[in-house]
N, C-alpha and C positions, 0 to 999 in steps of 0.2 A: 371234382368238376373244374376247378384251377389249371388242374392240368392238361384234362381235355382242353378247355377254350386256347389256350396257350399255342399246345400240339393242332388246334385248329385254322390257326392264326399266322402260324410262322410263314415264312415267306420260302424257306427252302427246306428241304431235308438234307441237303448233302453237305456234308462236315467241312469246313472250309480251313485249304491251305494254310503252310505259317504266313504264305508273302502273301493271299488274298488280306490278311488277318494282319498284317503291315500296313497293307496300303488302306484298309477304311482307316486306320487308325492314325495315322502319319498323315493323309491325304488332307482332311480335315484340320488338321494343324498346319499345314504349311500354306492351307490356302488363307486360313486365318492372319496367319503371320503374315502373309502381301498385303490382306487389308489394312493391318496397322501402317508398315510401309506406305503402303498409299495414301493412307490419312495422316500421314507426317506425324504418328505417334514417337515413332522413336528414327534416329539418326539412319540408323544401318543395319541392313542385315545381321549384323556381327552382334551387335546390342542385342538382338532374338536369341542369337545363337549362344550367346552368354548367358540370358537368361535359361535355356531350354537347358545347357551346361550343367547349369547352377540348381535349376528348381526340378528339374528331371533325373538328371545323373545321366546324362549323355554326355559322358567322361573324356571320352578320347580328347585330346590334346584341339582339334579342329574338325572338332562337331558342334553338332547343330544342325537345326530343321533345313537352314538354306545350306547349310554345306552337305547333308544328305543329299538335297534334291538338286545340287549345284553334279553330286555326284552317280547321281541318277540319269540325269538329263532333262532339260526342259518336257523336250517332246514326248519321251519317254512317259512321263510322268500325266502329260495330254492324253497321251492314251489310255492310261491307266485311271483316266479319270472318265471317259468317253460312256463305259458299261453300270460306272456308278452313276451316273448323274439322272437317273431315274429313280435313286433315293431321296435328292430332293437339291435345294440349294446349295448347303452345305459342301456338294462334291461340284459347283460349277465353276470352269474354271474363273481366275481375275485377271484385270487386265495387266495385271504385271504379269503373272504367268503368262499371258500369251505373247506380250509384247518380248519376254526375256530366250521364250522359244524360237519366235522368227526370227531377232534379230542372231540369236545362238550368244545370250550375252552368260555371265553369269548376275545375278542376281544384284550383288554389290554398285555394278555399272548400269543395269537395268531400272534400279532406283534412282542413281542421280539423273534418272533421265524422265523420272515419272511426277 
């Protein structure tokens, strides 16, 4: 019966990509990570990206959530956010995101200005 209600429940059938299956998952974290930015939790970008380094294992040498999506692209990553945000809060975007897309900044410069 578990199963049924579950299978009755779900929102899709169709097996979902590796890069759909990136972005819920990354998406939510980077937009997280602007709110602290914004709230003057931490210094810089870089300080996330340390952490994400360190407590994730996002190893490479200059990774991180903001250098992902510094490597992504702002807009890019608006859009990729546009068909999720009927999921709910979590995928809307922040005003650092949008302010770092228009103005085309990266992130790092995008904060000292927020």
């Amino acid at each position: 019966k578990v199963l049924d209600l579950i299978r009755e429940r779900r929102r899709s059938n169709h097996p979902l990509s590796e890069s759909v299956i990136s972005q819920r998952l990354f998406l939510p974290v980077l937009l997280e990570a602007t709110r602290i930015l914004q709230e003057l939790l931490v210094d810089s970008p870089s300080a996330i990206d340390y952490a994400m380094r360190q407590g994730l294992g996002m190893c490479r040498p200059n990774s991180g959530i903001f250098s992902w999506a510094n490597c992504i692209g702002k807009r890019t990553l608006l859009d990729w956010l546009k068909p999720l945000q009927s999921l709910g809060q979590r995928f809307e975007p922040t005003q650092l995101l949008l302010d770092a897309a228009k103005c085309n900044k990266e992130f790092r410069e995008a904060a000292g200005a927020a």
